[in-house]
C-alpha positions as CSV (number, residue, x, y, z in Angstrom):
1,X,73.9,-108.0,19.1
2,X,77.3,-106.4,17.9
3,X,79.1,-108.3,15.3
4,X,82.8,-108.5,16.2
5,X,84.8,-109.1,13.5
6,X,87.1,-112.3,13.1
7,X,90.2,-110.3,13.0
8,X,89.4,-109.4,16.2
9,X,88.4,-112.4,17.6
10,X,91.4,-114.2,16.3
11,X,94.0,-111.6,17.9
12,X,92.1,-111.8,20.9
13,X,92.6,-114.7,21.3
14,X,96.1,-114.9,20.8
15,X,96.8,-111.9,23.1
16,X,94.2,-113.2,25.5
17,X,95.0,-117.0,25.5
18,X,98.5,-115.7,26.9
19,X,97.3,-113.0,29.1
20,X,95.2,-115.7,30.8
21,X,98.1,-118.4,31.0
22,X,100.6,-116.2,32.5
23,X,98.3,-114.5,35.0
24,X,96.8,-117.9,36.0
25,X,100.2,-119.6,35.6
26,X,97.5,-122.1,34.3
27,X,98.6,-122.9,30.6
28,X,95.7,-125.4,30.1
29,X,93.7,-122.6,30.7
30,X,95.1,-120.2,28.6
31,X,94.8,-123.6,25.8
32,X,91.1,-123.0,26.5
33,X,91.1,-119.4,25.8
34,X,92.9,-119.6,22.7
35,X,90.7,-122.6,21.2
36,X,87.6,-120.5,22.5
37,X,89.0,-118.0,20.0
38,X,90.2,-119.6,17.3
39,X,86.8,-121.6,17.0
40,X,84.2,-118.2,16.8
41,X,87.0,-117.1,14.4
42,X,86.8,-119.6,12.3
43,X,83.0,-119.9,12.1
44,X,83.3,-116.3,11.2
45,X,86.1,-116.7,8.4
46,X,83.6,-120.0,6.8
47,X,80.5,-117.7,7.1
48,X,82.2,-114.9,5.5
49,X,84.9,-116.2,3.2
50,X,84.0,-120.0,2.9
51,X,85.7,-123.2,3.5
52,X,88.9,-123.4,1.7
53,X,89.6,-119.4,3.7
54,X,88.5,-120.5,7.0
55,X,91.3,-123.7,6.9
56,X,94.0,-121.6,5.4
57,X,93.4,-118.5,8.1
58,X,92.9,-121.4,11.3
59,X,96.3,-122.5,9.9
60,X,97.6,-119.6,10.2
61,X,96.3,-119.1,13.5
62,X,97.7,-122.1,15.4
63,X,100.6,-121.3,12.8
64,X,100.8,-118.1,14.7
65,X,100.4,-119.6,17.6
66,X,103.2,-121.9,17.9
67,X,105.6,-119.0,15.8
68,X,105.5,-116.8,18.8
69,X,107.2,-119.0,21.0
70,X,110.7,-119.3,18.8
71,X,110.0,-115.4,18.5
72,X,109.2,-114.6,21.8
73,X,113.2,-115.9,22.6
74,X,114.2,-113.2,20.3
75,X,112.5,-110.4,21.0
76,X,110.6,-111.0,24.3
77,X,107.0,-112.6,25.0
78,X,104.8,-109.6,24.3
79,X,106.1,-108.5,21.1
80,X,106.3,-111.9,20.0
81,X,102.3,-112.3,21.4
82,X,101.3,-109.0,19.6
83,X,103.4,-109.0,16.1
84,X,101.7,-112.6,15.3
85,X,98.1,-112.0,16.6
86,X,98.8,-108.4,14.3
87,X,99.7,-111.0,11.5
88,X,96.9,-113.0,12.2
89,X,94.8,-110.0,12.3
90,X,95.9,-108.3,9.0
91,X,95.5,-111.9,7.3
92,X,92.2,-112.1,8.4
93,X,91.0,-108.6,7.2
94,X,92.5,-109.1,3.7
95,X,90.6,-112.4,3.4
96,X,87.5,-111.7,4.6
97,X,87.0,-107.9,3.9
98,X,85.6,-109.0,0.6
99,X,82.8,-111.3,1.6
100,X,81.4,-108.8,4.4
């Protein structure tokens, strides 16, 4: 099985979790992407990194999460979408790049 690693499962699901709500017009939907995401990730982040990196990176996740949409007034929905799960993603390398 290929391993995937939590950086890219957690920008995923950011990117994906509002791909699906705005090309379904179904935010619930997009809600389920999103936690879909953010739950492998954070499996992966305890496995790697433990438990005290895997609450502080979640945070950071729905902290990313709910950033984009003041950002997204300024500088549009996709940039806002991509610069946090890019965030997300860097914060999730520099954590857990130790423990693989």
């Amino acid at each position: 099985m290929v391993k995937v690693p939590a950086a890219v499962v957690a920008a995923s699901g950011l990117v994906g979790g509002y791909g699906v709500a705005r090309w379904t017009k179904k935010r619930p939907l997009g809600g389920v992407a999103l936690a879909a995401a953010g739950t492998v990730a954070a499996y992966e982040w305890n496995r790697q990194a433990g438990a005290r990196a895997a609450t502080g990176l979640t945070v950071a996740y729905v902290a990313a999460f709910a950033g984009s949409h003041p950002l997204a007034k300024k500088v549009g929905a996709w940039p806002a979408v991509f610069a946090v799960a890019g965030g997300v993603a860097a914060a999730s390398w520099a954590v857990t790049r130790r423990g693989a």
